[in-house]
N, C-alpha and C positions, 0 to 999 in steps of 0.2 A: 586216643581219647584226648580231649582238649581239654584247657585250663579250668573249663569253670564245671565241667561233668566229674571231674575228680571229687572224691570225699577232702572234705577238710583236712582229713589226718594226714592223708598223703602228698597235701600241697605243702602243708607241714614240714616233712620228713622233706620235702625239694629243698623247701626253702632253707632248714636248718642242714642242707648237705650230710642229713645221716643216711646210712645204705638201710635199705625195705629190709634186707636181711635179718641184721642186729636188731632194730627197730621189733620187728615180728619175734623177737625172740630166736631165731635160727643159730643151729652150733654149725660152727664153721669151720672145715676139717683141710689142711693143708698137708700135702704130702711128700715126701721126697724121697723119690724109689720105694724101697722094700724095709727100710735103716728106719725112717722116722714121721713121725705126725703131731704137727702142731695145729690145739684143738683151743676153738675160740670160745666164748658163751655158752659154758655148758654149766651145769646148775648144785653137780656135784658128782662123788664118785662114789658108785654103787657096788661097782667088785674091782679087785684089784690081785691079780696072780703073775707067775711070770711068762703065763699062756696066756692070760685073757685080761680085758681093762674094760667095765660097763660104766658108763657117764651117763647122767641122767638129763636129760635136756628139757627145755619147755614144753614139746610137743613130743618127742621121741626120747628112746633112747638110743646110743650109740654103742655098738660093739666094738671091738680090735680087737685080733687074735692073733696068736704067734707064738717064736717060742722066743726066750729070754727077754721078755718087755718089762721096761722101767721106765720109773716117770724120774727123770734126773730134775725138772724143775715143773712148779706149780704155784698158780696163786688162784684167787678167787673166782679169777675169770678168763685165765689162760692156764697151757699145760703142754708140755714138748713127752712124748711118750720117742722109747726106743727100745730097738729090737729088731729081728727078723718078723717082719708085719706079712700075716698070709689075708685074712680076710678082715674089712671093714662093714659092718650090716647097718642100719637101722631098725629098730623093732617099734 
């Protein structure tokens, strides 16, 4: 698609080099191995056990499940969860 078929918003989001992702609201889930997940843009936290962690996203929510999970750090708009991580879903 060329420069001038694109919506405004999107030449936008070029021009100010921010990712479509964040922009749209998307939570952004970084993994490493089975140990740990750091979670970007998420909106808030809806359950919290040492099986299971539900984040509320703009458009979805996000599951993780396992066993001994903790969230050793968090702020408003990131979050490092750890544990033996079995399944990550969307709903």
């Amino acid at each position: 698609m060329n420069a001038k078929k694109k919506p405004v918003y999107h030449r936008l989001l070029e021009s100010a080099q921010i990712p479509e992702d964040l922009a749209e609201g998307a939570i952004l889930v970084h993994v490493t191995g089975r140990q740990e997940a750091y979670i970007e843009n998420y909106r808030g936290i809806m359950e919290y056990t040492d099986t299971r962690v539900m984040l509320l996203g703009k458009h979805c929510r996000l599951v993780i499940e396992g066993k001994h999970l903790t969230i050793p750090f968090y702020t408003a708009e990131e979050m490092r969860i750890t544990g033996y991580i079995e399944t990550i879903r969307y709903l």
